[in-house]
N, C-alpha and C positions, 0 to 999 in steps of 0.2 A: 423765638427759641426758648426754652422750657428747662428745668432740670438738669440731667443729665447729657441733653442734646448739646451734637459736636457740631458745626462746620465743616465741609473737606476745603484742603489745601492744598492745590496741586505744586509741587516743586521741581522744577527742572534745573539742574545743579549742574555744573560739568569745568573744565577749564578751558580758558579763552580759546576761541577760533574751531570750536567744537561744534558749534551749529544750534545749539543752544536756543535763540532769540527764533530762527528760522521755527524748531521747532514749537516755540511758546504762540509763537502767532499763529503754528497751523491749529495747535490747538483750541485757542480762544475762538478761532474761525468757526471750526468743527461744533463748538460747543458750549457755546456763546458766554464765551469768559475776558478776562480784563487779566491784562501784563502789568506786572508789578515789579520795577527793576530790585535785583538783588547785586549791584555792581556798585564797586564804592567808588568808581573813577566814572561811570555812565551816570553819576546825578548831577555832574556840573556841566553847566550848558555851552559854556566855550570849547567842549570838547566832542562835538557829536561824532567829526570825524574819525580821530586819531581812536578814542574810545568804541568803534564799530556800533554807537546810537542804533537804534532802528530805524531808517529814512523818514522821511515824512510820508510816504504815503505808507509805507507799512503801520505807520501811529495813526493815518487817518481812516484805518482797516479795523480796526479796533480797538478799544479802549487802553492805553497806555499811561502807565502812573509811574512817578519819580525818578522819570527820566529829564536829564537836566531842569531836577529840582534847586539848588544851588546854584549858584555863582564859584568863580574860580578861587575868589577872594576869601569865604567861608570855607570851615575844617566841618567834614562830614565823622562825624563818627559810630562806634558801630551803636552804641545805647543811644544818637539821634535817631539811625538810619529805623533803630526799631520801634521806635515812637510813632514815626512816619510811617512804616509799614504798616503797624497794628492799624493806625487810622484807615491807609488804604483798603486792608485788609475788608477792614468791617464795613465799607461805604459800599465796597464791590459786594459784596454778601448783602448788603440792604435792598442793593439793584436787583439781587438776583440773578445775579453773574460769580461765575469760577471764579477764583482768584488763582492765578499762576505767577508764582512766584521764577523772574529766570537772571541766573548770575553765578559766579564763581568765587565770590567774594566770601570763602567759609566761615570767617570770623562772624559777621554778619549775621547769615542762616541759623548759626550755631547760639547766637545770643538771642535769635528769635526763638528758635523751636527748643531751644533747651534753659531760657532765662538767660540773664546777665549775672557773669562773675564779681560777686559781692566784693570787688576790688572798690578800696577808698577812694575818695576825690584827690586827685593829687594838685599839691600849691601851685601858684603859678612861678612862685621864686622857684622851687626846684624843675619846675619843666622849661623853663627858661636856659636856666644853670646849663641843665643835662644838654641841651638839644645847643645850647652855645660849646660845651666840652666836644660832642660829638662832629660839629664844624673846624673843630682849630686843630684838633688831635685826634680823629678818625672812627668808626665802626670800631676799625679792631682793636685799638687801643681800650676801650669803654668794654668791649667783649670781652678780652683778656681780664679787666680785672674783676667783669661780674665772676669766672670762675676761678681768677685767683682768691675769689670771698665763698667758693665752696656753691653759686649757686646753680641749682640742677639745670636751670633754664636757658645756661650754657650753652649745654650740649645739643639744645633744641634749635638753635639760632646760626643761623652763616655768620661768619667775622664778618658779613657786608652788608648785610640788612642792618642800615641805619634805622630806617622808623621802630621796627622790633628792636633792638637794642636797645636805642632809645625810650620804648616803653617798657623794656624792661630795667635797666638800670633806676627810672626816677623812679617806680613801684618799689624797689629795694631801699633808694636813699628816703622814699617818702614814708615807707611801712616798717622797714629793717628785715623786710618776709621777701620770700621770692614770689615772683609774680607766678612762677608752677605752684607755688603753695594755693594761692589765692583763686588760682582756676583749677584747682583738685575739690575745694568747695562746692558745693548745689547751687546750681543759677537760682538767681532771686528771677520772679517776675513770669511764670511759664504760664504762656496762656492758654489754658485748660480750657476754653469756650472755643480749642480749633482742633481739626484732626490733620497734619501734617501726612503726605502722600508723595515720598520723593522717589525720582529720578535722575538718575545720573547717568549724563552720555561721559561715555570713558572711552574715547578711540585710541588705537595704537600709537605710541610715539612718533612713531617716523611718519607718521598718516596725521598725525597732528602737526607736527614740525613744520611739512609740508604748507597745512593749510595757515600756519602764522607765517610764515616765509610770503606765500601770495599774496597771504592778505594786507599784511601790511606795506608792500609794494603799490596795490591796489588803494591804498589810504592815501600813499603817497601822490599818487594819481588822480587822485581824486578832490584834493584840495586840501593835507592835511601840512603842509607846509604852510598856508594863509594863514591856517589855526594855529601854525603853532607864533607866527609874527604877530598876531592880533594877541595872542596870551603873551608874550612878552613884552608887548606895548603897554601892559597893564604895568607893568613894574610891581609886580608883588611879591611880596614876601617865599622867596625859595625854599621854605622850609614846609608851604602850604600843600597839601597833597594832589592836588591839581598840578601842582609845579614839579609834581612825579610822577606821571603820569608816563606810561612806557612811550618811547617816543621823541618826549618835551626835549630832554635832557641832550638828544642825540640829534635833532635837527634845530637845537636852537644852534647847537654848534657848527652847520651846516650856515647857518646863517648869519653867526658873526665869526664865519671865514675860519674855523678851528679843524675843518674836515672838507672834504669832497662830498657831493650827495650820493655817491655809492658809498661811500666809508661809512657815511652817516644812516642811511638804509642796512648796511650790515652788520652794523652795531646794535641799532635797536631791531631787529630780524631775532640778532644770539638773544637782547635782553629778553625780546616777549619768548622763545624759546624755552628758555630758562626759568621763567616767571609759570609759564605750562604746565612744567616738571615740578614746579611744587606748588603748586596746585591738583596736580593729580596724586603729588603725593599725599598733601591733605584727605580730599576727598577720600582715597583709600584707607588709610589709617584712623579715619576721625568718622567719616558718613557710610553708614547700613543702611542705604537705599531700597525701597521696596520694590526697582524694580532699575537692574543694572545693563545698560546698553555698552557691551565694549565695542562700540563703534563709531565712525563718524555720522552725524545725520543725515539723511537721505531721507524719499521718500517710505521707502520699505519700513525705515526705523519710525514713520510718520504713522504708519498703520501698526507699528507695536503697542506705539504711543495709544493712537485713538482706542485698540483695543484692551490694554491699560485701564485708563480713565472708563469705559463702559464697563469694565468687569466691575470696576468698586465704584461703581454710581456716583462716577465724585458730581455730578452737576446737578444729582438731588442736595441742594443747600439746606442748611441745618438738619 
């Protein structure tokens, strides 16, 4: 590659239980491309179930990357995950292969295709401090007072998203700036040697509800209670993002006797529910897809797809 020459980069963006994966493998199928996870809870390997992995033999169908790349014990983050990608990225384009990017994980996408928010390193005294404050005295307590300090970032955040809160607070006590300030900036790092080509499946809520309600029944079913007594037996650090994982939280407690396993299944049924809705509300407010499917996947959406990617020759590489 020369010059001005791009890369294409297929993206298939959408939120959980959306069909997403189904669709990235028919693709790669069709047009001999390589799956590149964009899921920040799909790189750690003790969680293939609970995180909807793609089987083994869909990964023995074609080439599959950073999927349970990690261990449970390791914190993924989004300026690793894009390290890792870029590399993936560029290895599958050496092959000669698409690169399909598939996952929900906006932060992610967004530090990829747009750079990283020139946000400082934060110490480890203070992200200790924060993330100890945020255990003893709660989300909302820590939320309340980023906007009792006036900051805009507030207003962006649920009183109950700890991890958010959390990065947003020690960004405050580490910079004295709001972390909105800091991602109003131009990402550092845009890599201009790719042409990004996104997709987003957007199905109807209640058509998504649906398929998180089954499916994670269906996880249940399928051995996602083992995974979740095998990741407890680890005794790790609770505050690790694998130990958040939608799910963990609600059948650990199935399992040292805090619930019933229907209680515990319609617990985390509401959480991924919930976790959907904003996700889709991301995607909508934040990603201008070049080519928007409000619906769930199917095959029909398989053939919008295929005809997609041939109108804009993503699989002539460079």
């Amino acid at each position: 590659m020369t010059g001005n020459e791009q890369s294409n980069v297929l993206v298939i963006a959408g939120p959980t239980a959306s069909g997403k994966s189904g669709a990235a493998l028919a693709v790669a199928e069709e047009f001999g491309g390589a799956v590149i996870n964009a899921d920040s809870m799909q790189v750690y390997r003790e969680l293939r179930v609970l995180t909807a992995r793609p089987s083994e033999e869909d990964e023995a169908r074609v080439p599959h990357l950073l999927y349970g790349a990690l261990t449970a014990a390791e914190r993924c983050t989004a300026a690793g995950w894009r390290d890792m990608a870029l590399a993936a990225i560029d290895e599958q384009i050496g092959h000669g292969r698409l690169p399909i990017l598939c996952g929900g994980t906006g932060l992610y996408l967004k530090a990829l295709m747009e750079g990283l928010s020139p946000v400082p390193e934060i110490p480890d005294e203070i992200r200790v401090t924060v993330r100890a404050r945020v255990e003893s005295e709660g989300a909302e307590m820590l939320h309340a007072e980023l906007a009792a300090r006036g900051d805009p970032i507030a207003a962006r955040l649920a009183p109950m998203d700890r991890q958010r809160i959390a990065r947003a607070f020690e960004v405050f006590e580490a910079t004295g700036q709001s972390l909105a300030t800091w991602q109003a900036l131009p990402g550092e790092g845009v890599p201009v040697h790719l042409q990004f080509h996104t997709i987003l499946i957007d199905p109807p809520r209640e058509a998504l509800y649906r398929s998180c309600d089954r499916r994670f029944a269906e996880m249940v079913e399928n051995g996602a209670i083992d995974e979740v007594r095998d990741l407890m037996a680890l005794n790790l650090d609770p505050g690790l993002p694998a130990m958040k994982a939608l799910g963990v939280q609600e059948l650990a407690g199935f399992l040292g006797g805090a619930n019933t396993l229907d209680e515990a299944i319609a617990a985390a049924q509401q959480a991924t529910r919930r976790y959907a809705k904003r996700q889709t509300t991301w995607f909508r407010n934040q990603m201008i897809p070049k080519l928007h499917m409000p619906e769930q996947y199917s095959e029909r959406l398989g053939d919008k797809i295929f005809s997609f990617v041939i109108k804009k020759r993503l699989t002539r590489v460079g």
